[in-house]
N, C-alpha and C positions, 0 to 999 in steps of 0.2 A: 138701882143701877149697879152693873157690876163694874170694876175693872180691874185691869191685868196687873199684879206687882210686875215691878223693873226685872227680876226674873222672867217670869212669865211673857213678857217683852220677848228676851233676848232667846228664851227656851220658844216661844212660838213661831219667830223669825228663823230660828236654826231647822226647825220642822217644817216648816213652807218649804225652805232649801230644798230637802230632802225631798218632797213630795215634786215638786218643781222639776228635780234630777230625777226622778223616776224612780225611785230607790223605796220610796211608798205607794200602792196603788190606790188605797184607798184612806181616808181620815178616821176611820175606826182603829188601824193598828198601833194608832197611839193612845187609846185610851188608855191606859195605866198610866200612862204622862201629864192628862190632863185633868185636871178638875173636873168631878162629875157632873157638876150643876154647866159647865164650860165645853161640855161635847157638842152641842149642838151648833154654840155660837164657835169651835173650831171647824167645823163640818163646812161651815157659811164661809168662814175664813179663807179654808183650802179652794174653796168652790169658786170664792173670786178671785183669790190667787192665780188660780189655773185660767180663769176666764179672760182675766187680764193680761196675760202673758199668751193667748191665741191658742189657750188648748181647750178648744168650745166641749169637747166628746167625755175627756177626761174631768172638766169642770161640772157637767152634768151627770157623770155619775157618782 
């Protein structure tokens, strides 16, 4: 199992933000920021982020 250093916390919460604001379209333009093995489980991240916050269109893509 993996988990997140208290970095990775605070770096991931900061990037939800952004994604949240609209200011990222998609969870690929961060890959340089995250962990390669941790792309997939940020992708899932972003996707319920969006989902929970009522943005069903942008959650599924």
């Amino acid at each position: 199992m993996l988990f997140l250093s208290p970095r990775e916390t605070k770096q991931w919460a900061g990037l939800g933000a952004e994604i949240l604001a609209g200011r990222a379209l998609e969870p690929h333009v961060f890959d340089g920021e995250i962990r390669s093995n941790l792309r997939p489980v940020f992708a899932y991240f972003a996707g319920a982020l969006l989902a929970a916050r009522g943005q069903e269109q942008r959650a599924v893509a």
